[in-house]
C-alpha positions in Angstrom: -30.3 -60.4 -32.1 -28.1 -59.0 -35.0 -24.8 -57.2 -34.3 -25.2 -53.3 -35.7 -22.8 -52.6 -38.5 -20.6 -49.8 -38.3 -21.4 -46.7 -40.2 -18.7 -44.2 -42.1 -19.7 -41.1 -41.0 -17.1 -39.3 -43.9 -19.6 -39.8 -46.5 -22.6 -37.6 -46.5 -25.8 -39.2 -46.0 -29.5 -38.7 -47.0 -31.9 -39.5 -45.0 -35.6 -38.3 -45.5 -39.2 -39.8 -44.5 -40.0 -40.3 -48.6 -37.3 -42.8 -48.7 -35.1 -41.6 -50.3 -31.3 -42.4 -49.5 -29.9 -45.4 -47.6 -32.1 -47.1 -45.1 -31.3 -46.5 -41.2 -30.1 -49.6 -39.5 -32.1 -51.0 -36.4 -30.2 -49.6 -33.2 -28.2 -47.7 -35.0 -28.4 -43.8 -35.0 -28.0 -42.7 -38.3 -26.9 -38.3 -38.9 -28.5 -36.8 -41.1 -26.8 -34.7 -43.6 -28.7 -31.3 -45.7 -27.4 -30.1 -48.3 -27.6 -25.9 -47.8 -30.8 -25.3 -49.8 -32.5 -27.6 -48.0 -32.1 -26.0 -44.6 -34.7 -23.8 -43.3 -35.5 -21.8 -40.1 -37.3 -24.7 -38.5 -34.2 -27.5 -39.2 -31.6 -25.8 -38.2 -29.7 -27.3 -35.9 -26.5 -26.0 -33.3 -23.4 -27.4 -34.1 -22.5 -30.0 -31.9 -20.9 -29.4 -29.0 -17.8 -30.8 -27.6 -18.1 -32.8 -24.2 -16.6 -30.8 -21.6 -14.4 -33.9 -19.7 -13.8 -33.5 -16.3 -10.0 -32.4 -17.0 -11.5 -29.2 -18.8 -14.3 -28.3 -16.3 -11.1 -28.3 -13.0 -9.1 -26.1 -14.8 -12.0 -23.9 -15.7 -12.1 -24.1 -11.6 -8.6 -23.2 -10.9 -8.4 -20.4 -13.4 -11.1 -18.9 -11.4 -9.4 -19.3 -8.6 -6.3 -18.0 -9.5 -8.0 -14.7 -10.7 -10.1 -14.0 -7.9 -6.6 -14.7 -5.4 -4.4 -12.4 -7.9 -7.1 -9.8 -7.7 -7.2 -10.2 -3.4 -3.6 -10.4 -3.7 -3.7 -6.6 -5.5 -5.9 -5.2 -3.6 -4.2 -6.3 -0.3 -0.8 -5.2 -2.0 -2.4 -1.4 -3.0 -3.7 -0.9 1.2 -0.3 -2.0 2.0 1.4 0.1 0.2 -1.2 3.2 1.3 -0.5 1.9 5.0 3.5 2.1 4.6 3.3 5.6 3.3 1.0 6.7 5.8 3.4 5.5 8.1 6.3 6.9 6.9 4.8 10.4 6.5 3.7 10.0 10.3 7.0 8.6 11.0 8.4 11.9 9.8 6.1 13.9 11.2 6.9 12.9 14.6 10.4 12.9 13.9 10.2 16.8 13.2 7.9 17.2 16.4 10.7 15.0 18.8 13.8 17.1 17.6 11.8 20.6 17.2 10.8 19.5 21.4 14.5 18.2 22.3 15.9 21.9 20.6 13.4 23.6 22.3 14.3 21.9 25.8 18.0 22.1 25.1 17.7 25.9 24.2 15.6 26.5 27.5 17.0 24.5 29.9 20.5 25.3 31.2 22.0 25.4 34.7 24.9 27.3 35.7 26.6 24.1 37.7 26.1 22.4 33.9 26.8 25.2 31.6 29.3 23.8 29.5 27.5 20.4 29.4 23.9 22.2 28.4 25.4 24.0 25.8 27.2 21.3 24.0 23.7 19.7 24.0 22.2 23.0 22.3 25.3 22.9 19.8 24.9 19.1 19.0 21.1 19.6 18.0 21.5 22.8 16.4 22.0 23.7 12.5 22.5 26.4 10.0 23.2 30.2 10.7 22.4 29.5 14.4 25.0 26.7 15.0 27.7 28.7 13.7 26.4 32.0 15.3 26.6 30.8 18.7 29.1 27.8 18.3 31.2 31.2 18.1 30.1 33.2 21.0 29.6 29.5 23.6 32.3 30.8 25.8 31.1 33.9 26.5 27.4 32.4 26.9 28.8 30.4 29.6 30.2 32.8 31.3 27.1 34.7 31.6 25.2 31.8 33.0 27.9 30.8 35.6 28.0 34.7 36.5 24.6 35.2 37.2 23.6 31.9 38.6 21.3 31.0 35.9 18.9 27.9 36.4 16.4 27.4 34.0 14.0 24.5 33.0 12.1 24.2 29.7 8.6 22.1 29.7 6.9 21.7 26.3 2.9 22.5 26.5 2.4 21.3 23.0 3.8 20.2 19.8 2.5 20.3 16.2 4.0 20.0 12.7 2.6 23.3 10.7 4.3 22.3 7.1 6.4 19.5 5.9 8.4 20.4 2.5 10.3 17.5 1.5 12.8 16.3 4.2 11.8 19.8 6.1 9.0 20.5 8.6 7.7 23.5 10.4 7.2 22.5 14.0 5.1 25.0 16.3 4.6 24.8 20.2 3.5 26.2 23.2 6.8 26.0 25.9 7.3 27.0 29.7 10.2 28.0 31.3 10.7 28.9 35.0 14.3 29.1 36.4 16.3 31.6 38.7 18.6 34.2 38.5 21.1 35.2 41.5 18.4 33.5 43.4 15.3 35.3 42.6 13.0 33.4 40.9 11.3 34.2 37.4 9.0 32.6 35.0 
């Protein structure tokens, strides 16, 4: 059996079935090479493709990967950051509902044995026109309750934010109060 012979692929060929050009060699696969006015519809042929080695086709792989985490990784990052928001503006929320309900109880529940105690509370919690009002007029407050044997407990019904406007929130809420005066009871 003869060895094939190598063949220079930088120098254009001609092969046709008339014979023309260089014969092909036995077991050896020859290209052939057309010169642009010889192509036609029914020659043409794709360029040939590169081989796609097994290097290419894993990293094809983990690029796909990749994408499909980084978008999971969004999308879990975008609910998160819904979630914290949501709770932060219920956190708030029920912040303005627990001090509105501890004002309300400090402003309707005061004992004559306690006075000075259950004011202070009412003072510590309270803000504005309303802290200075009666942070000025305390004393005589007291008095009043100690005089007339005031005993009075708050209950909160109910509790609901109305408006929130930045760091401030309208709180409405249904209360009780029953208590005593000079003995004789009163709701």
């Amino acid at each position: 059996m003869a060895s094939a012979q190598p063949v220079d692929l930088s120098k254009p060929t001609r092969t046709h079935p008339d014979g023309d050009g260089p014969k092909p060699q036995p077991g050896v696969r020859t290209p052939t090479v057309y010169e642009d006015s010889e192509l036609d519809a029914d020659t043409a042929q794709a360029a040939p493709r590169a081989p796609v080695t097994r290097g290419k086709r894993v990293l094809g792989w983990v690029a796909a990967v990749v994408a499909v985490l980084l978008v999971l990784g969004l999308a879990t990052v975008a609910v998160l950051l819904t979630t914290v928001k949501t709770d932060g503006v219920d956190a708030q929320r029920e912040g303005f509902i627990q001090t509105a309900r501890q004002g309300v109880l400090n402003l309707t529940t005061i004992h004559y044995a306690t006075a000075p105690q259950d004011v202070q509370h009412l003072l510590d919690g309270a803000s504005g026109a309303f802290a200075q009002d009666f942070g000025g007029r305390k004393d005589n407050y007291i008095q009043v309750v100690q005089k007339a044997q005031v005993n009075s407990d708050g209950t909160i019904n109910t509790a609901g934010v109305e408006k929130v406007d930045g760091n401030t929130g309208v709180v409405a809420g249904g209360v009780h109060r029953e208590g005593q005066q000079l003995g004789v009871a009163y709701r």
